[in-house]
C-alpha positions, -999 to 999 in steps of 0.1 A, spaced: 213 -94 -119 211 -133 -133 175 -141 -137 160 -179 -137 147 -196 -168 111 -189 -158 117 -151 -158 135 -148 -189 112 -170 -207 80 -145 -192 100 -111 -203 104 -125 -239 63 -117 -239 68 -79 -230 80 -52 -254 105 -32 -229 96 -4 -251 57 -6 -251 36 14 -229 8 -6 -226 -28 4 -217 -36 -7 -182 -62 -32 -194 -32 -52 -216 -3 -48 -186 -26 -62 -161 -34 -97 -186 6 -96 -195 17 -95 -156 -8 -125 -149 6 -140 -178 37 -138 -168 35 -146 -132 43 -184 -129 59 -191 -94 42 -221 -76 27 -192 -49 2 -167 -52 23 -141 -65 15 -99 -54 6 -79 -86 24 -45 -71 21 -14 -87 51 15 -90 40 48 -98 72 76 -104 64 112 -98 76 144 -108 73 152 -66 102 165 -48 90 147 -15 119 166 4 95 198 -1 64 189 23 38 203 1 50 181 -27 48 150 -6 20 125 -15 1 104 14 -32 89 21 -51 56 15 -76 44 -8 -101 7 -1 -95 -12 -32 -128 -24 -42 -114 -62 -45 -91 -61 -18 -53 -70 -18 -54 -109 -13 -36 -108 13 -46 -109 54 -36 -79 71 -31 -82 108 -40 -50 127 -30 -34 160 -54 -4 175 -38 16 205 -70 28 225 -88 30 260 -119 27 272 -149 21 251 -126 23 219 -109 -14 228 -139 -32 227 -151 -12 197 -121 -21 182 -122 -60 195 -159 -64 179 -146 -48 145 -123 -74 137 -90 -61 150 -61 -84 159 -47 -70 185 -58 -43 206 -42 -26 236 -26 4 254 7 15 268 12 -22 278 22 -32 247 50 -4 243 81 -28 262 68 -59 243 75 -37 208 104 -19 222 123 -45 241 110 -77 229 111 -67 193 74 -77 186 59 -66 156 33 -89 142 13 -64 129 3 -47 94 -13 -17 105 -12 1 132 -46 23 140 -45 46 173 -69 74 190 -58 109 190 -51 105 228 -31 76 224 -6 94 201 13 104 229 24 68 240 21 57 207 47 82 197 77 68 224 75 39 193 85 62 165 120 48 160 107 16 156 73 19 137 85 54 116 110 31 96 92 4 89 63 29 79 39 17 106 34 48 122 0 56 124 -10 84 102 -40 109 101 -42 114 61 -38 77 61 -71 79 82 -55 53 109 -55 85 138 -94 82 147 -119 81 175 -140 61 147 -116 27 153 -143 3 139 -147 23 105 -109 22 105 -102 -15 115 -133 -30 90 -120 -4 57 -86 -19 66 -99 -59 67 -115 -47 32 -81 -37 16 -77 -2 21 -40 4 14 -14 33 23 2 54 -5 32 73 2 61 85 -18 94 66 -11 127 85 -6 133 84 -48 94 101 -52 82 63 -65 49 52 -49 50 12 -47 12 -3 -38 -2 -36 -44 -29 -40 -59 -41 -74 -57 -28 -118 -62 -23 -130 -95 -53 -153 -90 -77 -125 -93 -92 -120 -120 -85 -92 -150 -117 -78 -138 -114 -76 -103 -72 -61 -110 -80 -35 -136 -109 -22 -105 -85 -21 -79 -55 -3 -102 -84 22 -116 -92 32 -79 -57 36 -71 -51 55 -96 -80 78 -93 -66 87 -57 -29 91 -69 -48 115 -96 -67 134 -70 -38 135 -46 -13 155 -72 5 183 -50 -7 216 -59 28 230 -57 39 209 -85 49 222 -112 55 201 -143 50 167 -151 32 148 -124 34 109 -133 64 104 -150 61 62 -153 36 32 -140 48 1 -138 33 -31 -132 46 -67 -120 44 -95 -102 64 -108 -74 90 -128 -95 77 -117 -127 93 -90 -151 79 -50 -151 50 -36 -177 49 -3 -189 18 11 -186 7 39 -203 3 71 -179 -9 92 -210 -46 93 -203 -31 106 -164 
């Protein structure tokens, strides 16, 4: 792959064979993110998981105490009380199995996250070819199947973010904009990492984090160290 200028004048400043500690990756990957935007600082975490065994899959969600940067649009699938709960809570878009043709047939998806009551799931599920693949399906480890919608809408507008393992057992999560500061980063990747910590597999046997890397959107990948994991 044939890499601009920019990036190969930013990968000249990281050692390829350093793993740094997370403190010096995070001030190397805002060093090294220059595109005119506000680049995503994304972390990728590779596991020891076999995901095709379900008890060595890894899911769940963790509110970054900083937030990601970025505005996440959410849809809740509820009745009732729960709409308006929903409504006053902040979420975008809120609704029942009215919306079903509009994302089946109309292709609409202008949505982040989807949040649904437990007696939604049914309807909810006649959208599982379409949500399951772009991994909107809501979730209960991820905490987005509740009768508590408002808890759920606000800790999403607050940057709580999905972890899951991909189909090569890597976790990919951002963690924040390269305008944030070091501080505000180094909080968000600690409490990620905390819940990636907590959520090793107890089937697992051997090594659990095998590499972390971090980078920006254009910018090239930092070793971090996953010793002290």
């Amino acid at each position: 792959m044939k890499h601009g200028k920019k990036y190969n004048e930013a990968a000249k400043l990281v050692d390829r064979a350093t793993q740094y500690e997370p403190n010096e990756a995070i001030a190397l990957v805002k060093k090294t993110a220059t595109a005119k935007f506000d680049e995503t600082i994304e972390v990728h975490i590779r596991t020891g998981c076999d995901g095709r065994h379900a008890e060595q899959q890894i899911r769940g969600a963790v509110v970054l105490p900083n937030g990601t940067g970025k505005k996440v649009r959410v849809l809740v699938f509820a009745k009732g009380d729960k709409l308006n709960e929903a409504e006053a809570a902040g979420a975008d878009y809120v609704g029942g199995e009215e919306l079903i043709p509009k994302i089946q047939n109309d292709g609409w998806l202008d949505f982040d996250v989807v949040v649904a009551t437990p007696d939604m799931m049914g309807v909810v599920g006649r959208l599982g070819k379409v949500l399951g693949p772009k991994g909107l399906m809501p979730n209960p480890k991820a905490g987005t199947v509740t009768m508590d919608v408002a808890k759920a809408v606000a800790d999403i507008k607050a940057g709580k973010i999905e972890y899951r393992l991909d189909k090569t057992n890597i976790v990919h999560v951002p963690v924040g904009k390269a305008s944030f500061t070091e501080e505000a980063l180094q909080e968000n990747f600690n409490a990620l990492m905390d819940a990636i910590v907590k959520a090793k597999p107890s089937a697992l046997k051997g090594q659990y984090l095998r590499s972390i890397t971090l980078t920006s959107t254009m910018g090239p990948g930092v070793k971090v160290s996953v010793a002290k994991y």
